[in-house]
N, C-alpha and C positions, 0 to 999 in steps of 0.2 A: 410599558416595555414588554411584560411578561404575553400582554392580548399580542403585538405583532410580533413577537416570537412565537407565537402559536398559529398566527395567520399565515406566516412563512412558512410554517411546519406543513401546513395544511395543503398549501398549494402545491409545494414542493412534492408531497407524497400523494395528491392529485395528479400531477406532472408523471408521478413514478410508475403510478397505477394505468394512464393512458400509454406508457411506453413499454410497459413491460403487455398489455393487450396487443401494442401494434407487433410486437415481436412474437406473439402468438399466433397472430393473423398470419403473419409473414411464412409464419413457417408452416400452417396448415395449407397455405396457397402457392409456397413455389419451394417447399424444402428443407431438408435437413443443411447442405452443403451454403446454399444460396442465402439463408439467415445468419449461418453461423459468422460469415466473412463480411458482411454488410455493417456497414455504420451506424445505419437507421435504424438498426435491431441491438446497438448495445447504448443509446442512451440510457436505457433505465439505468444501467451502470452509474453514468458520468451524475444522474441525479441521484442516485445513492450518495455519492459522493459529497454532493453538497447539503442534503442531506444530513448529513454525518456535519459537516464542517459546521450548519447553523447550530446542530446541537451542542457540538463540543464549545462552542463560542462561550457558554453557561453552564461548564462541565462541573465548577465548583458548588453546584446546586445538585448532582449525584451525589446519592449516596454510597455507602461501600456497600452498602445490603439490595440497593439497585442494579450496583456496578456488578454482583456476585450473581445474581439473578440471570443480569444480562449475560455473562458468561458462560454460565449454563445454557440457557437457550442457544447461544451460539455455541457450543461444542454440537449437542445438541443436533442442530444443523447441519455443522459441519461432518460430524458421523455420518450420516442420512449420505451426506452427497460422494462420500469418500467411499462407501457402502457398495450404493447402487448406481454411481454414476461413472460413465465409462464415453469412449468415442464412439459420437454417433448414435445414442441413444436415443429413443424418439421421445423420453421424457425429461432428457436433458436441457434445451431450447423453452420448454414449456413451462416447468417448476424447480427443475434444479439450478438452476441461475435465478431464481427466485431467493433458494433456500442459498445461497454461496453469497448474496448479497447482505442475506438474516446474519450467516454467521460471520461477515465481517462487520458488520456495523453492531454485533452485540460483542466480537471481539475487543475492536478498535474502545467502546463507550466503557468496555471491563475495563480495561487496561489504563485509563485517561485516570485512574478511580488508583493512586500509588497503595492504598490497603486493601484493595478485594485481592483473590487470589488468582485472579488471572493475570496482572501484573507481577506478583513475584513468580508464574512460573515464566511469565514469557521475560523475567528479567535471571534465568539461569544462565550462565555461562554458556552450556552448549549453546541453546538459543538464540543467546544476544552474537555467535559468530555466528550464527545462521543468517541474522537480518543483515548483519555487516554485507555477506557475500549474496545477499536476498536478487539484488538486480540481476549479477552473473549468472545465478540460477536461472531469471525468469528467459533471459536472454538463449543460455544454452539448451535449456531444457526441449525448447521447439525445432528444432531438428532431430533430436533425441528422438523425441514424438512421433514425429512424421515417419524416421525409417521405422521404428520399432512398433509401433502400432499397426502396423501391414505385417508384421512377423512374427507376433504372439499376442497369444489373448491379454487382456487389458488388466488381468490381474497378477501379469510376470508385467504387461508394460510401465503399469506404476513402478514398482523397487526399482526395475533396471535404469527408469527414465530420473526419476528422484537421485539413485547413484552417482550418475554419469553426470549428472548437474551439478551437483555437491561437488564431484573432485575437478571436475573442467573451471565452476568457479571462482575454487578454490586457487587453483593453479592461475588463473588469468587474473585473480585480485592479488596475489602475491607477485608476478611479472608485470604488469599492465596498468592495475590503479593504483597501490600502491605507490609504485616508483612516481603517476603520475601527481599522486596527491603532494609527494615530496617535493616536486618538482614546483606544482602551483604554490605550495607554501614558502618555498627559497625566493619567490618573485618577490611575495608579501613581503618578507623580509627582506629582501635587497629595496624593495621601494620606501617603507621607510623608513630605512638608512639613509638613503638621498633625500628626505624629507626633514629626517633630522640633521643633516649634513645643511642643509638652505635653511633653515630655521635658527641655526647654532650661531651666524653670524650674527642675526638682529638682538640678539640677547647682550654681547657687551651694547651693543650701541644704545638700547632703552636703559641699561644704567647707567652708562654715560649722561644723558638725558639727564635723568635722574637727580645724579647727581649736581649737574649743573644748576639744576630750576631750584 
């Protein structure tokens, strides 16, 4: 078991290592704009991914002194990109989605690990509402971008663009999901009701049965 979980590992970050070259190719050959939007330049993404998902499959085999490790390296990481990495960068495309990819997969492996310390910080309150309204942000935040990136440099466009996600979010998970999450659950709950409403009657009739036999 342990040999083809390693042979998977191996292809997979084979797989990772060809896609993250073609996305270099791509972008010495026709550009910053023309890579960044293409498909075929963010598989290495989607095999990170999986990636990730064969590892965690045997997560109970981390240790906390692995999991703490890996944390590090990915902060690590993720400083680096947070640093130096801005729009349009000509070394963004080439190694900082490289290094964005280290520090989610050294995030996500900390965190799977409930005693390293990168799950009790990512399990703080602020936090854990951050991840709640996590999609709202990713959704808001790209129009944010767009205007604000053409109208100040990239180290006012982070705070303003992170801001304006957080309270658009905010406001659209309290208006919009919420009510809609209420609303899927009253279904659950009316359905069964009607399941135990049709289910209620065969109950005298099997002890009647019962009885009788």
């Amino acid at each position: 078991m342990r040999l083809r979980l390693r042979r998977r590992l191996v292809v997979l970050l084979g797989i990772y290592l060809l896609a993250s070259a073609w996305r270099i190719y791509q972008y010495e050959n026709s550009g910053w704009d023309a890579t960044y939007y293409r498909f075929d330049t963010r598989i290495s993404g989607l095999v990170c991914g999986a990636l990730l998902a064969t590892a965690l499959r045997y997560k109970d085999s981390i240790s906390e002194r692995a999991a703490n490790i890996a944390g590090i390296v990915a902060w690590a990481a993720l400083t680096v990109c947070l640093s130096i990495g801005y729009w349009g960068a000509p070394w963004s495309l080439v190694v900082m989605t490289n290094l964005a990819h280290i520090a989610a997969l050294g995030l996500l492996i900390a965190a799977s690990t409930k005693e390293s310390w990168v799950s009790s910080v990512l399990s703080a309150p602020p936090l854990v509402g951050i991840g709640i309204i996590s999609y709202g942000m990713y959704l808001w935040h790209y129009p944010a971008a767009i205007y604000f990136r053409e109208l100040t440099p990239w180290y006012l466009t982070g705070p303003i663009v992170l801001s304006f996600s957080i309270a658009m979010a905010t406001v659209s998970y309290l208006i919009v999901e919420r009510p809609l999450q209420r609303y899927r659950r009253s279904l659950g709950d009316h359905q069964r009701d009607d399941e135990a409403k049709l289910a209620a009657p065969a109950a005298p009739q099997t002890a009647t049965a019962a009885a009788t036999a």
